[in-house]
Backbone bond lengths (Angstrom), bond angles and torsions (degrees), N, CA, C in turn:
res aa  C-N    CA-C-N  psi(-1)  N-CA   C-N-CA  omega(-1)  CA-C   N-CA-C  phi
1 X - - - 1.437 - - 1.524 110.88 -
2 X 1.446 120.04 -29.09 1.425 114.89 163.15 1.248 131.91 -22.22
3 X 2.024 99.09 -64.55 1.595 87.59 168.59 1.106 153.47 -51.68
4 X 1.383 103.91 -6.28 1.716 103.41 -167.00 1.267 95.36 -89.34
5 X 1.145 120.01 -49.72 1.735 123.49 177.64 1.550 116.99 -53.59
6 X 1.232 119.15 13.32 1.379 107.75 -163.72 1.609 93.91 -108.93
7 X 1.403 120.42 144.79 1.761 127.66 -179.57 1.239 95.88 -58.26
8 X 1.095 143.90 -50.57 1.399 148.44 -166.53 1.440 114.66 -31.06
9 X 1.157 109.46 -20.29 1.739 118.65 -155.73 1.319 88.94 -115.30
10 X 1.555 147.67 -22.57 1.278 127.24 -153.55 1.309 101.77 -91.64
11 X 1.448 158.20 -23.53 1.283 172.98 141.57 1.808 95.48 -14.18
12 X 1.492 112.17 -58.52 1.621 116.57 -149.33 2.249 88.39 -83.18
13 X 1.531 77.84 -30.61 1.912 86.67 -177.80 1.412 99.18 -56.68
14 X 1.341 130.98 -77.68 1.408 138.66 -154.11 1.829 103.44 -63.95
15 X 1.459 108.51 -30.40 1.583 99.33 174.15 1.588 117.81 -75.11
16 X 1.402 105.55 -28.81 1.187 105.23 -174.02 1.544 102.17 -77.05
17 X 1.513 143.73 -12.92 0.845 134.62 -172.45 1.512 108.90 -104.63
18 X 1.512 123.27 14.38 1.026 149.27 -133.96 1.433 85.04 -122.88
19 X 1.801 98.10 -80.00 1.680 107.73 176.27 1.559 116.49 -48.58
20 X 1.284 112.17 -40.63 1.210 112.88 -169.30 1.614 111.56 -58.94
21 X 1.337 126.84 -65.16 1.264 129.89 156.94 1.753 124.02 -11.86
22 X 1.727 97.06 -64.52 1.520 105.75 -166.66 1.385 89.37 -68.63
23 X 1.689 134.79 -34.59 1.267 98.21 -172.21 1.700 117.73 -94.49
24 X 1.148 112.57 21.60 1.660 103.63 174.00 1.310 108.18 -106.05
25 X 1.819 120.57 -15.70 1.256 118.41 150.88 1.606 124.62 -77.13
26 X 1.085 102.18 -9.45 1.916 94.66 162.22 1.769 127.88 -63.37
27 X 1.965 77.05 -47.63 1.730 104.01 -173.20 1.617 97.43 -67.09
28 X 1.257 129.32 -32.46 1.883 103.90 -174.24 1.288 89.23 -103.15
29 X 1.502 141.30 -14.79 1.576 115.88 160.90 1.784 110.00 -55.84
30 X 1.335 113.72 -43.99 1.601 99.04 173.64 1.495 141.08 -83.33
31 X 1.437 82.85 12.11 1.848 101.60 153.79 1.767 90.51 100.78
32 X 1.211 152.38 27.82 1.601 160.08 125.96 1.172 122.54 -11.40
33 X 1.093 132.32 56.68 1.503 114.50 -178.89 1.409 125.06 5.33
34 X 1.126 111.32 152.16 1.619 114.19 -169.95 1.910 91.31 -80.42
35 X 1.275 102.47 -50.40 1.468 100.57 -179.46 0.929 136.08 -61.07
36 X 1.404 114.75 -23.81 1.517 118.25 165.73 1.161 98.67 -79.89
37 X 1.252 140.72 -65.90 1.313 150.27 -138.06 1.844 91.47 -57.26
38 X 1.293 114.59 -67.06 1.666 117.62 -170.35 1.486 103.25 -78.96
39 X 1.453 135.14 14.13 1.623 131.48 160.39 0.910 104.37 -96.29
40 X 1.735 132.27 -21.93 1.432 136.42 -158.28 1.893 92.13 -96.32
41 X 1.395 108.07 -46.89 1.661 126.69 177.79 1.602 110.70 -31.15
42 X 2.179 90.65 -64.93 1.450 98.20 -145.54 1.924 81.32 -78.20
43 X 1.104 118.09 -59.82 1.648 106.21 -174.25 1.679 124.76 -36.55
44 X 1.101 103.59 -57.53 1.398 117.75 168.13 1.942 104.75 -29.11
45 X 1.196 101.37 -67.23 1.560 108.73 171.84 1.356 121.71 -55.77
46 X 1.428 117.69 -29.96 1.739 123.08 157.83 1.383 114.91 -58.46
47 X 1.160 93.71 -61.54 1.808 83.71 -176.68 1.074 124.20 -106.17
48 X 1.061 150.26 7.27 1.336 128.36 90.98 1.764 136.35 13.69
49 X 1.492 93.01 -88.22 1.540 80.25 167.51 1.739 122.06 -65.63
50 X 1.246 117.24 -38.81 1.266 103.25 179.01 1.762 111.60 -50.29
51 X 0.982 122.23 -33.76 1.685 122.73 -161.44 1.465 88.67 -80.73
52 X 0.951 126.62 -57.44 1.911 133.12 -172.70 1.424 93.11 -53.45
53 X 1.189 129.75 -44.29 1.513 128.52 -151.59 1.423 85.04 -64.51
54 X 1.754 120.61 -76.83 1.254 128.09 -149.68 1.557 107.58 -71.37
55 X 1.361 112.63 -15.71 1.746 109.29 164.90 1.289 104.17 -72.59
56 X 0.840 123.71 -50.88 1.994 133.17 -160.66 1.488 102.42 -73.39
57 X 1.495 121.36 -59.06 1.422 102.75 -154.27 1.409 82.99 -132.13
58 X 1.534 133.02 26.68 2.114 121.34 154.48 1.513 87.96 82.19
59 X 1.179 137.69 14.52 1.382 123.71 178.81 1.839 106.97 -52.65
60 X 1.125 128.33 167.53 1.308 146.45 165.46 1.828 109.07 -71.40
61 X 1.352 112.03 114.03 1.388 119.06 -178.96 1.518 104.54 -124.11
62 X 1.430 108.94 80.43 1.792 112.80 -174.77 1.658 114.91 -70.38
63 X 1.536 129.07 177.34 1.208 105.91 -166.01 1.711 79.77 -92.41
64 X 1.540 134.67 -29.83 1.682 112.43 161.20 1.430 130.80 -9.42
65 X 1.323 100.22 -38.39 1.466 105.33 -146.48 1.957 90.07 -103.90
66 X 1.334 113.94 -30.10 1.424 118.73 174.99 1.261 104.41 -78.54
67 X 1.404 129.59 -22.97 1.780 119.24 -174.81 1.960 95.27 -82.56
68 X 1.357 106.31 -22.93 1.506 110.92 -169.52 1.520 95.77 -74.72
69 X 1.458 130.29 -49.59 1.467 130.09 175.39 1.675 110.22 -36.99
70 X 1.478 99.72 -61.37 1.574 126.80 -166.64 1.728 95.50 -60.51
71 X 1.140 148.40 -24.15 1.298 166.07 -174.16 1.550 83.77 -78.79
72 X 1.324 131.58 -84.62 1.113 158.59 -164.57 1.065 112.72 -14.97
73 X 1.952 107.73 -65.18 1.540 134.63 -157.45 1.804 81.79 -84.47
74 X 1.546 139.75 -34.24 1.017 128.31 -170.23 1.485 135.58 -54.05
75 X 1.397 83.31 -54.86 1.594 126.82 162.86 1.447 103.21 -33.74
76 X 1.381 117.65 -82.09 1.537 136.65 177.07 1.473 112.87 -35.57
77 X 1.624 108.76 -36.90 1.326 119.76 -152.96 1.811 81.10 -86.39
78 X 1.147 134.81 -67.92 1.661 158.68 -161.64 1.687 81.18 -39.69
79 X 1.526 107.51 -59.62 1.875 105.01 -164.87 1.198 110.90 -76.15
80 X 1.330 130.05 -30.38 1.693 111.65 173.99 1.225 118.07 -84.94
81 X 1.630 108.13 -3.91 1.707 113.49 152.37 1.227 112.29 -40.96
82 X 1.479 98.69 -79.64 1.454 128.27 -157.45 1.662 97.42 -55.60
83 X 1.298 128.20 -43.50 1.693 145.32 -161.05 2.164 72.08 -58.39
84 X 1.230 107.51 -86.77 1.602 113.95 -141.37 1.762 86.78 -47.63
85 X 1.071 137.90 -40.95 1.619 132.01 -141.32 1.719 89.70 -86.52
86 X 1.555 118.08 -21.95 1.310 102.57 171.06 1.279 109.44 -98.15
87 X 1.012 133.10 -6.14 1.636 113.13 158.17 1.362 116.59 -95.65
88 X 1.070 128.97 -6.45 1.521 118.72 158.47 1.503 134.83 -35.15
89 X 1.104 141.06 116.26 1.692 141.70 -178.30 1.662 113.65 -43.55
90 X 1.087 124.34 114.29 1.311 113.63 178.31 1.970 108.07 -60.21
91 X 1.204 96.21 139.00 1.402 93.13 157.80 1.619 129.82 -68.54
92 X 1.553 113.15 154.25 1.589 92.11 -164.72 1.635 94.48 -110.28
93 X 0.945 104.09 144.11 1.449 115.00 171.67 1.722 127.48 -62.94
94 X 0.934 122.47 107.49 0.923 112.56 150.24 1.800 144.93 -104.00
95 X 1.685 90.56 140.75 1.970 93.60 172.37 1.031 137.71 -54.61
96 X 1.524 112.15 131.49 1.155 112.25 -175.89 1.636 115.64 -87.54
């Protein structure tokens, strides 16, 4: 538990929250759904830390916790489905 308390770490903290920012304002400057864009954000930041955690400080990485990741990327994957199929142009019908 030392490490976390240690200054050493707050530099890599504030950049990484740094990057994180600039890149979810890139993704809705290039037109990203808001919903994907902040499901892709907030997960990304889940696992993430979980993987850093258990490299960095031996944390516990169960395969629970990898089917919960794998859930994750699904999720994301299901909404930028759903995102493109609702902005798509309907086709127009024509009479026969």
């Amino acid at each position: 538990m030392a490490a976390i308390n240690c200054p050493g770490w707050y530099v890599p903290v504030v950049l990484g929250y740094i990057a994180a920012f600039g890149l979810l304002t890139i993704c809705l400057r290039l037109g990203m759904a808001i919903s994907v864009a902040y499901g892709a954000w907030g997960a990304g930041g889940v696992t993430t830390t979980a993987v850093v955690s258990a490299v960095l400080f031996n944390e516990t990485l169960t395969w629970l916790m990898c089917f919960g990741i794998l859930l994750m990327i699904a999720g994301i994957v299901l909404v930028e489905t759903g995102s493109q199929k609702a902005h798509r142009p309907k086709k127009a019908r024509h009479p026969r």
